[in-house]
N, C-alpha and C positions, 0 to 999 in steps of 0.2 A: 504494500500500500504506500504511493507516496506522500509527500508532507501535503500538498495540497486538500487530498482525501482525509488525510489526519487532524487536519485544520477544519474539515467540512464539519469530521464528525463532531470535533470540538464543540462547536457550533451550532448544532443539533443537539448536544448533551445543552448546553446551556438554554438553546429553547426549551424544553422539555424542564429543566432545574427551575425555570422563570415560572409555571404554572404550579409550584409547589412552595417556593421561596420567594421574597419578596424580590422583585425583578434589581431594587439597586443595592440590594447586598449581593445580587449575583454579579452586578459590572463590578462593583468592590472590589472581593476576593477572588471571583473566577475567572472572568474574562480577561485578566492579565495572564492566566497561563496557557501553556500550551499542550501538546498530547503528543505523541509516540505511537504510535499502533504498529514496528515494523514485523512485531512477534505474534503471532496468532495467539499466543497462549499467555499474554501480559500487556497490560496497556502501564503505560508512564506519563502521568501532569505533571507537568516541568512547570515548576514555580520560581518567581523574584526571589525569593529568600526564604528562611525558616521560619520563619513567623506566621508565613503564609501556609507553608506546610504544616506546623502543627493545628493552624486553625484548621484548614481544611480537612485534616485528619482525623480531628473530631467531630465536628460540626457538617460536614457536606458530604464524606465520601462512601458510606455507604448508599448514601441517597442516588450516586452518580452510576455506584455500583450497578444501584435495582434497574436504571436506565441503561444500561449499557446492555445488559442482560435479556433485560423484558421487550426493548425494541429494536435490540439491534443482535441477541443472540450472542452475546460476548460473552462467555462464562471465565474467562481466563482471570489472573489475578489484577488487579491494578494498584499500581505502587504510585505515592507521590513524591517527586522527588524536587530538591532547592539545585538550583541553578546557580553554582557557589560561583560561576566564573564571570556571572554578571555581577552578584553582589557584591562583590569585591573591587571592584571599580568604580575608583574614585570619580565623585561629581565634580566635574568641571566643566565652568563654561567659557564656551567659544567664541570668542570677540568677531561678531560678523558689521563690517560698513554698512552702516545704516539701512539694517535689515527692516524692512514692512513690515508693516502690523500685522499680516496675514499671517506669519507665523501659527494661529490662532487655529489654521487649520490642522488638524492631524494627519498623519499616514493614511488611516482609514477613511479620513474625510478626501484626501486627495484621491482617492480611485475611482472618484466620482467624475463623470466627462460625459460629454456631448457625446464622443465615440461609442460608449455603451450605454446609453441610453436608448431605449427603444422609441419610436417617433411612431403614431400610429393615429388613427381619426380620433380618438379620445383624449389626447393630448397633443396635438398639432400646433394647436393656439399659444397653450400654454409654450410648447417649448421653442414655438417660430421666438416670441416674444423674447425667451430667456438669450436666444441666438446672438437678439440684437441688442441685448443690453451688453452680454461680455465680448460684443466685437466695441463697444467705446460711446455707443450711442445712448448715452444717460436721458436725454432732454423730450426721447416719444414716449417710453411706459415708465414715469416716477411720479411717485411709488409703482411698483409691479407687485401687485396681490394676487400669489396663486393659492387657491383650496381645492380641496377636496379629501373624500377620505382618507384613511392612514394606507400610505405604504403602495399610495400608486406614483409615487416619481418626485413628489413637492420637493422633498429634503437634497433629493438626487439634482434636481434642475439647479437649485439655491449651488450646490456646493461647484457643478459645474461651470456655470455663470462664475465662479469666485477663482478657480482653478483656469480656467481660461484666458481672465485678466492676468493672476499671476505668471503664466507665460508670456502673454505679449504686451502685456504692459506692466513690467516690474514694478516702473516705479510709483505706481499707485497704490495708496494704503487700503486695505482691504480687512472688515472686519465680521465675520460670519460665527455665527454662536444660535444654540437652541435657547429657549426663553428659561431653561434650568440655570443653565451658567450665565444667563444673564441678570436673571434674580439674585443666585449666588454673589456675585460679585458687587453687585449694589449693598445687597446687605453687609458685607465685608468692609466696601468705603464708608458704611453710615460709623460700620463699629470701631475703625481706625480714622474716623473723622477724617476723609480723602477723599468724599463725592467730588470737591471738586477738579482733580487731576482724573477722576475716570473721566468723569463729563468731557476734559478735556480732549482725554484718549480717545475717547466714540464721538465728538465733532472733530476732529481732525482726519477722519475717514472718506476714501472718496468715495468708497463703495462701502453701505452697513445692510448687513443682512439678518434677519431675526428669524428662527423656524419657529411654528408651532406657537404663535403669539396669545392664541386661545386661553394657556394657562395662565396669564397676566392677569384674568379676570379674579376679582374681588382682592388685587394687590393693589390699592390704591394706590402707595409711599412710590412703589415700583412703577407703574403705569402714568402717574405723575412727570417720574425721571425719564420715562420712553418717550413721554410725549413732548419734553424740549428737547431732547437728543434727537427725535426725528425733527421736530420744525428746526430746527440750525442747521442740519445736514440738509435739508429739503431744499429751506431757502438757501443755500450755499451753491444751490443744482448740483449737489451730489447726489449719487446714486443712493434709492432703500428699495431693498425689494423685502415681503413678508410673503412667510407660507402662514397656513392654517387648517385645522380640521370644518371651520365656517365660514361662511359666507360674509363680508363686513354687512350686511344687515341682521345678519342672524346673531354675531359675536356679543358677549354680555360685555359691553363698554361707552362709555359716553360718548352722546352724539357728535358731539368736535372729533372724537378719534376717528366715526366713521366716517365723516365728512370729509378729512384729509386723505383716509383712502380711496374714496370714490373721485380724487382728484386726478386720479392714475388711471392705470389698466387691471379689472378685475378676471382673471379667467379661472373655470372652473376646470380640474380634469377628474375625467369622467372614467367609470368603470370599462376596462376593456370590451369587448365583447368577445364569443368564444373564438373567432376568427383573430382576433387579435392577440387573446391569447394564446394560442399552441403560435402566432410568429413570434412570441416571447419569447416564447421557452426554446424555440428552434435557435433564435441567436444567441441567446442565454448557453444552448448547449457549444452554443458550437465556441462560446468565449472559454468555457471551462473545460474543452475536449470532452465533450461527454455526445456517445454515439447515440443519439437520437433521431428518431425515424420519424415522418411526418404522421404515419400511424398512430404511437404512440403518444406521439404531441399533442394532438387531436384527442386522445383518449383521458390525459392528462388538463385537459384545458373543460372540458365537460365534465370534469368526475372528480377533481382536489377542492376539496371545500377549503377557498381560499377566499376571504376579502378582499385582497389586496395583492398586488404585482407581487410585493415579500414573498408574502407567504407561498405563492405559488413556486418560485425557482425555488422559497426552500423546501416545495414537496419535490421536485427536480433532483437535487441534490442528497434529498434521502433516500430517495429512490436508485440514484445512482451510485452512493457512499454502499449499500447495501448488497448491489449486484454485485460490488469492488470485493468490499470485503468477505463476501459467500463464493467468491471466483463465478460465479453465472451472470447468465445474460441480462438486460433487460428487456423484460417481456411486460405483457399489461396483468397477466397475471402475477408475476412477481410487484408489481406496481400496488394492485390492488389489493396483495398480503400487508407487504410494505404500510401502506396510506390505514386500511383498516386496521392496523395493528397498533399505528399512532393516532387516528383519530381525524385525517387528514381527509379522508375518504368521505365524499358528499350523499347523505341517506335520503334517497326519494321514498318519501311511503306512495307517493303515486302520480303521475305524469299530468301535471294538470294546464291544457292550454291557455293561452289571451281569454280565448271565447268563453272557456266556461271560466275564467275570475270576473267577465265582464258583467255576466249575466247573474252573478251572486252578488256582487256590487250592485249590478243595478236594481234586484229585488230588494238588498238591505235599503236603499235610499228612494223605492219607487220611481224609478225609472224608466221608460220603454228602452228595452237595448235597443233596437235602433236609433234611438239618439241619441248614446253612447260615444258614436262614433259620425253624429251627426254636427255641422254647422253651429246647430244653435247656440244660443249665450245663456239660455235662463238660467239664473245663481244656481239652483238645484244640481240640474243637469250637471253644469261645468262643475261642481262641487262633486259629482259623483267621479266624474271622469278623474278628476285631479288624484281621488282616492284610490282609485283602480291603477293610474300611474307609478304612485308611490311605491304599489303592492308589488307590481310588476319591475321597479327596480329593486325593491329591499328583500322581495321573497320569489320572486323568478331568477332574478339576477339579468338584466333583458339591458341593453344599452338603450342611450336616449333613442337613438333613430330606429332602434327593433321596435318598442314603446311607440312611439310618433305611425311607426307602417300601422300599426295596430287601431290607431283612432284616425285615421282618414290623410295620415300622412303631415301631419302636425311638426311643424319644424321643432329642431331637440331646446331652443330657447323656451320655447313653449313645455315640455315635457320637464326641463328641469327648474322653471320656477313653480311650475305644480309640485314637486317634489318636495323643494325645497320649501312651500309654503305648508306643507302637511307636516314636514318636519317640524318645524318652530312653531302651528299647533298643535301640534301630540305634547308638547313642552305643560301647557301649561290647558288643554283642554282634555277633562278627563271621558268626557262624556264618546270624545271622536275616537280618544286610544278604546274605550269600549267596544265601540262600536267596529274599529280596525279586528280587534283579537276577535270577535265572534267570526268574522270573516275568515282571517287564518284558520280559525279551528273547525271551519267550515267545507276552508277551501286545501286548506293544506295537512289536515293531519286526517 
């Protein structure tokens, strides 16, 4: 098995470790180390040091054992071992001329690129837009606000866009950070009394990028210091792009913040569809040398209960780690051991069309289904349809333009603000979420 697969599995254990232990004691202690698998009959966690080893030794490694075992068939021993030859290496640091603030990126953060990134009709918008920002062009999308849900490309465009300046334009200061460590660090200037030199450090930025800005909500003290950090950078005509899990009307934040984003470019990226995904995972395989067929890609793209772009390459790669380490092929039966045995594997209890959710829709809201998919505007009507949309992307899983062919060819602008307005009512109307689950359990279980 080589280091790559060794790394995979790594990786795969620590998914699996996230659903048992709280996911930031797992980046803590585990994610700093590494694995070994060249012996079939002993795995090795290479740790920073012994501190880490004794923690791990008590506290996480029979846990990693039951995983290694239960999903992957490893019975072999596993040892933890300290990686004496890094501890021992003195910190020093390296005097670099007037090194950017981009430092800020990490290793992992840098293998993020336009190159591998997948460009597909569900994100087109989004990533033309990201194109033209990291080729120099600040002054068309600022602020540039992309959402959508977790784990279809947001964080991947931001770092790319950031990665891209730092090649060809050195010398611009580049500052890109998730809203964790950007909390973090404010609360650190408040308690070393030094807001003022960050303030400095984050308007001195040509390019400031924030992921994940969602979580800022209900941090006043914080959201306060974002919002002169963006107006000085803004009005400076530098560069801010924001991701998000929402939409800036949906986001829990005061009006002035959303009104400075809607001064920009909002684009949404949208759920692949299945066509899109197996061309995911076909380039996906083909980055990681993993022999996949369009077969199986297709098999894969209909069948991995995945949310998210994520999750689906990592059904990819457990599927693949697996055929590695068993020396067999992959086949869709070994896929579908594989996926079932982790949970990854999508459970139909029964095949249910557009047509018949339209028509349980329409009876729950009295409806004629033919006007379902009719012209008209009456509140009712468009009220019903918006709800059958919704269903149809949160429990079909159906892209906006699958949706849109569905009700008379409805452009996906149309499809995704129904979406999006059933969302932000389920929020806070209890009567509509009722009224939703009687449908699912009507229509889907």
């Amino acid at each position: 098995m080589n280091q790559q697969y060794d790394q995979n599995l790594w990786e795969n254990v620590l998914e699996s470790m996230s659903k048992i232990v709280e996911p930031r004691l797992v980046n803590r202690w585990l994610r700093p180390a590494k694995i070994s698998a060249e012996r079939a009959d002993a795995i090795t966690i290479i740790v920073p040091n012994k501190f880490y080893k004794d923690l791990i030794d008590k506290s996480y490694l029979s846990q990693i054992q039951n995983i290694l075992k239960d999903e992957w068939g490893i019975e072999g021993n596993v040892y933890v071992r300290a990686d004496e030859s890094t501890a021992q290496k003195p910190k020093t640091r390296v005097k670099q001329e007037e090194q950017p603030v981009s430092n800020n990126i990490s290793a992992v953060d840098a293998q993020f690129t336009f190159e591998n990134f997948v460009a597909c009709a569900s994100n087109i918008i989004a990533h033309s837009a990201a194109v033209a920002v990291a080729e120099g062009n600040f002054s068309i999308y600022n602020p540039l606000y992309i959402y959508g849900d977790t784990g279809l490309g947001k964080t991947h465009l931001m770092y790319a866009v950031a990665n891209r300046i730092r090649k060809n334009l050195p010398k611009m200061t580049v500052l890109c950070m998730n809203c964790d460590t950007f909390v973090d660090k404010f609360v650190n200037s408040v308690k070393t009394n030094s807001v003022d030199k960050l303030k400095m450090e984050y308007n001195s930025a040509d390019l400031f990028m924030l992921d994940d800005i969602q979580f800022l909500k209900s941090k006043e003290k914080t959201l306060d210091f974002f919002f002169t950090i963006f107006n000085t950078v803004h009005m400076k005509r530098k560069q801010v792009i924001i991701t998000s899990d929402e939409s800036p009307q949906n986001i829990e934040m005061e009006e002035r913040m959303r009104s400075r984003f809607a001064g920009g470019l909002q684009v949404k990226i949208e759920s692949p569809s299945t066509e899109e995904r197996a061309a995911i995972l076909m380039q996906k395989a083909s980055e990681y040398e993993i022999k996949l067929d369009n077969r199986l890609a297709i098999f894969l793209a209909e069948n991995v209960a995945a949310k998210s772009v994520r999750e689906l390459i990592g059904a990819l790669k457990r599927v693949s780690l697996y055929a590695s380490f068993h020396n067999v092929p992959m086949t869709e039966d070994l896929a579908r051991k594989t996926l079932e045995d982790s949970g990854q594997l999508r459970k139909f209890n029964k095949y249910v069309s557009a047509q018949e959710l339209m028509a349980v829709v329409s009876d729950m809201f009295s409806v004629k289904l033919p006007d379902m998919t009719s012209k008209k505007r009456i509140q009712h009507i468009v009220y019903a349809r918006q709800v059958a949309m919704y269903l149809m992307k949160t429990k079909m899983g159906l892209s906006l333009k699958e949706i849109g062919s569905n009700f008379g060819g409805k452009d996906h602008s149309t499809v995704s603000y129904a979406v999006d307005k059933i969302v932000k009512q389920l929020k806070t109307d209890e009567y509509l979420a009722d009224i939703i689950g009687k449908i699912t359990i009507k229509v889907f279980e």
